[in-house]
C-alpha positions in Angstrom: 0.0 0.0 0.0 2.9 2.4 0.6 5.4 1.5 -1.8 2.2 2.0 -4.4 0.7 5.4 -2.8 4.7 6.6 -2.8 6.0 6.1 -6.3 3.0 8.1 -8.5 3.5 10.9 -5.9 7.2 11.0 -6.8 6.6 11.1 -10.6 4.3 13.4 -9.9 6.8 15.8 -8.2 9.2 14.8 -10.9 6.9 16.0 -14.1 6.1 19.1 -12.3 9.9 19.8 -12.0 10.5 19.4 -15.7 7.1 21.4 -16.7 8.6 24.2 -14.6 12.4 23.9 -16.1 10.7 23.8 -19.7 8.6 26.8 -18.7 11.3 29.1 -16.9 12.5 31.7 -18.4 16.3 32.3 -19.0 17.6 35.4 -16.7 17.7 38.6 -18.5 21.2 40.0 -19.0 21.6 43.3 -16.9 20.9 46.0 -19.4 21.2 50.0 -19.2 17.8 51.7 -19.8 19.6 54.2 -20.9 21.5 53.1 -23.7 21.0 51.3 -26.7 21.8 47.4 -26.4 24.5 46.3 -29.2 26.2 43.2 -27.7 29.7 42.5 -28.4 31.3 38.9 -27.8 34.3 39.7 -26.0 34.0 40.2 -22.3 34.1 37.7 -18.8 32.5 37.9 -15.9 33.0 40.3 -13.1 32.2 43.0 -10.3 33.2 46.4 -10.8 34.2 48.9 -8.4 36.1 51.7 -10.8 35.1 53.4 -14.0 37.2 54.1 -16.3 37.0 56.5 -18.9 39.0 56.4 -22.4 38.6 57.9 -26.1 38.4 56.1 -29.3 40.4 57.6 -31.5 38.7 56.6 -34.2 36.9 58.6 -37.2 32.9 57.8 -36.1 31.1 56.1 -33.7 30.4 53.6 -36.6 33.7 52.8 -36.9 34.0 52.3 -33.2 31.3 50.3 -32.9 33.2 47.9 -35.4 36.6 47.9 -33.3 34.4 46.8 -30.1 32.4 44.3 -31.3 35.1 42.4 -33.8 35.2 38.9 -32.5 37.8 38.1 -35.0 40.5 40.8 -34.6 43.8 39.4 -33.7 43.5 41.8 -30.7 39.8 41.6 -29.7 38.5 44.7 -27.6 35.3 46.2 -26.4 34.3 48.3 -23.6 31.2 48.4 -21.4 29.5 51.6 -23.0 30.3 54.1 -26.1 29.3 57.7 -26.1 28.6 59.6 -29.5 29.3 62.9 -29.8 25.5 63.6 -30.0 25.4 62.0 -26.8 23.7 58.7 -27.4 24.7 56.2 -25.8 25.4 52.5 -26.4 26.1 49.7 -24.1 28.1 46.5 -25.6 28.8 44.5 -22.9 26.7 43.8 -19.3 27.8 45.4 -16.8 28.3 42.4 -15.0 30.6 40.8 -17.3 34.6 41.9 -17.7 35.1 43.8 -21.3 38.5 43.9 -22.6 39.2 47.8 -22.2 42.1 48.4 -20.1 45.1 46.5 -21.2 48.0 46.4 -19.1 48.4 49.0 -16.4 47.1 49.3 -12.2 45.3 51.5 -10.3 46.2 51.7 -6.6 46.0 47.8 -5.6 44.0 46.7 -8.3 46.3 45.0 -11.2 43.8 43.6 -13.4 41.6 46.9 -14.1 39.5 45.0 -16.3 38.0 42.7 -13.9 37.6 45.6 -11.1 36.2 48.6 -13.8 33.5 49.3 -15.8 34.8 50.9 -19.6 33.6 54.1 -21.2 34.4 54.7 -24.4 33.8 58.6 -25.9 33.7 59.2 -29.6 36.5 61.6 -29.8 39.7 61.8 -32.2 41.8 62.8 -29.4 42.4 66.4 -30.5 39.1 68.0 -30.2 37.5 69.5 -27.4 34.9 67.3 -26.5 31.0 67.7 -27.2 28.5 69.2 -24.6 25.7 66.8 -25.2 28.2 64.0 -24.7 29.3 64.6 -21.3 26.1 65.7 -20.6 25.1 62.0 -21.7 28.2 61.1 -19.8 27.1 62.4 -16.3 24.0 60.7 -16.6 25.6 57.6 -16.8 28.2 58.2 -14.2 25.3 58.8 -11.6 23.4 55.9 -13.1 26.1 53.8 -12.6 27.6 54.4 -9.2 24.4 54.2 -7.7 23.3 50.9 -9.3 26.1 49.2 -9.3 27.3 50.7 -5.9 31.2 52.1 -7.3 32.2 54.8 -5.3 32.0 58.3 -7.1 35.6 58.9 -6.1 36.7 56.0 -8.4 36.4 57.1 -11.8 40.1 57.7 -13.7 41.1 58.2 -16.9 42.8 55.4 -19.2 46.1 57.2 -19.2 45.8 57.2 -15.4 46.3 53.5 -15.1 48.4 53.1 -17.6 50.5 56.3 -18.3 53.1 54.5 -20.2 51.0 53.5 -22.8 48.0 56.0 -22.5 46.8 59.0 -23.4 43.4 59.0 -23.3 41.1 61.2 -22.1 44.2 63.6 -22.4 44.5 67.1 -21.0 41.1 68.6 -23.1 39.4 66.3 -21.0 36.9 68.2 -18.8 38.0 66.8 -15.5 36.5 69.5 -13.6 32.8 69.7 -14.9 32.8 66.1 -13.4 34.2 66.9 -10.3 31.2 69.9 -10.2 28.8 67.3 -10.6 30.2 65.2 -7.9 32.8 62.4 -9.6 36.1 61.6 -9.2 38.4 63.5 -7.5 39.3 67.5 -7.3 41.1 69.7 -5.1 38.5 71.9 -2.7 38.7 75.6 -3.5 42.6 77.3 -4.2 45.0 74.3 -2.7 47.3 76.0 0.0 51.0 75.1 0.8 51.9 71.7 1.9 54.3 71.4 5.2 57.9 70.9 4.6 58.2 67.5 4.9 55.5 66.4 2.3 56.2 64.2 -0.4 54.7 64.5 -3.8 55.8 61.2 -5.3 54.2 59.6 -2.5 51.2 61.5 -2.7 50.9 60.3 -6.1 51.3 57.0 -5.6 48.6 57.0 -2.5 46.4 58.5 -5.4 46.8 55.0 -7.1 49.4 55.9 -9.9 52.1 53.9 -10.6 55.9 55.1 -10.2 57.1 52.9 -12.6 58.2 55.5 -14.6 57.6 58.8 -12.4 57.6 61.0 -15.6 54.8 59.0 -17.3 52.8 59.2 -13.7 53.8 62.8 -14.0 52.3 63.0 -17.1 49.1 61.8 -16.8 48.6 63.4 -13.9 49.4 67.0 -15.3 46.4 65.4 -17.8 44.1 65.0 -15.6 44.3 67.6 -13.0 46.1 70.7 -14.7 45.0 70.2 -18.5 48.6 71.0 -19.9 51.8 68.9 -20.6 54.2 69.9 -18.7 57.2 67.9 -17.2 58.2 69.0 -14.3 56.9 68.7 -10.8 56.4 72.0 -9.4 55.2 73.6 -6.5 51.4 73.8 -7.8 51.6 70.0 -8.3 52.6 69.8 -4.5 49.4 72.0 -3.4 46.9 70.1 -5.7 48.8 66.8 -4.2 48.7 68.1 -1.0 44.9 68.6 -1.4 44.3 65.5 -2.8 45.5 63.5 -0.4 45.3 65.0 3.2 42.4 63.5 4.4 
């Protein structure tokens, strides 16, 4: 009587488990409201906690779109999301998933960027200021991002930052400061003042995250970044803006 009233109760349970695995529906990929959803093939998994922000270099968002989603390159690359000048914005890999952005290079403690960062690409040549509408487009994300994902709005650098030997992108037109305004990444508070006698700059700049490697390539990117000019030479407004930097 038991063995009987057991068994059809267990193939009962057992056809309801494969009705329901037939029925489910695969998850949906984590995708940006805000942007356009053009997958690209090359990325892992991961979990970000730093943006980073680059420029293509390239003559249209067409031909960008190419580069970043060409599975059959001999160097494969792709980035997270691509900005158009216009401002629209497109997202090629999930933003749980590890695109193939940052290359070689470290930020602070983390030595494989791509698996800790989330990629932005901007349609720009490199040479040319770049568009209103597109870092308005870009802010949007930025907030979008840091609060979903939960990244920190003091982590967002520039490609050249984590890798100033190769790098130059966003380079010194970038407009570091409009972000800063709108709360990302990191800026000095008002007019930096003096530092005390004893403070040191390289280390400063390494406690930023930036490698010392080669100092003048650190140097470099830096200037980039937080002076918008080329120079080579660490000076005293380089120790205020340092000093400011890293104080607290």
């Amino acid at each position: 009587m038991h063995a009987f009233s057991i068994q059809p109760r267990a193939a009962f349970a057992a056809l309801a488990l494969l009705l329901l695995a037939a029925c489910a529906t695969p998850p949906t990929p984590a995708r940006n409201p805000l942007a356009e959803w053009v997958p690209s093939p090359n990325y892992n998994a991961r979990k970000a906690t730093l943006i980073v922000i680059h420029y293509t270099e390239q003559e249209s968002v067409e031909h960008s779109l190419r580069t970043l989603r060409d599975a059959g390159s001999r160097h494969p690359v792709s980035a997270h999301y691509l900005i158009g000048g216009d401002g629209h914005i497109y997202q090629l890999v999930d933003d749980s998933a590890r695109a193939w952005h940052a290359g070689v290079g470290r930020w602070g403690t983390i030595a494989d960027v791509n698996s800790a960062s989330i990629g932005i690409e901007l349609d720009n040549d490199g040479a040319s200021p770049f568009a209103s509408a597109q870092i308005d487009a870009l802010l949007r994300l930025l907030a979008d991002l840091t609060q979903r994902l939960g990244i920190p709005r003091t982590q967002i650098i520039g490609h050249e930052d984590m890798a100033p030997t190769r790098k130059n992108d966003p380079g010194p037109l970038f407009p570091w400061k409009r972000l800063a305004e709108a709360g990302f990444g990191l800026w000095p508070q008002g007019e930096p003042g003096p530092p005390p006698a004893n403070f040191d700059a390289w280390m400063a700049l390494s406690n930023l995250g930036y490698s010392l490697d080669d100092r003048q390539a650190a140097l470099k990117s830096f200037h980039h970044h937080f002076r918008g000019d080329t120079a080579s030479a660490l000076d005293e407004t380089d120790r205020r803006i340092l000093h400011a930097l890293t104080r607290h």
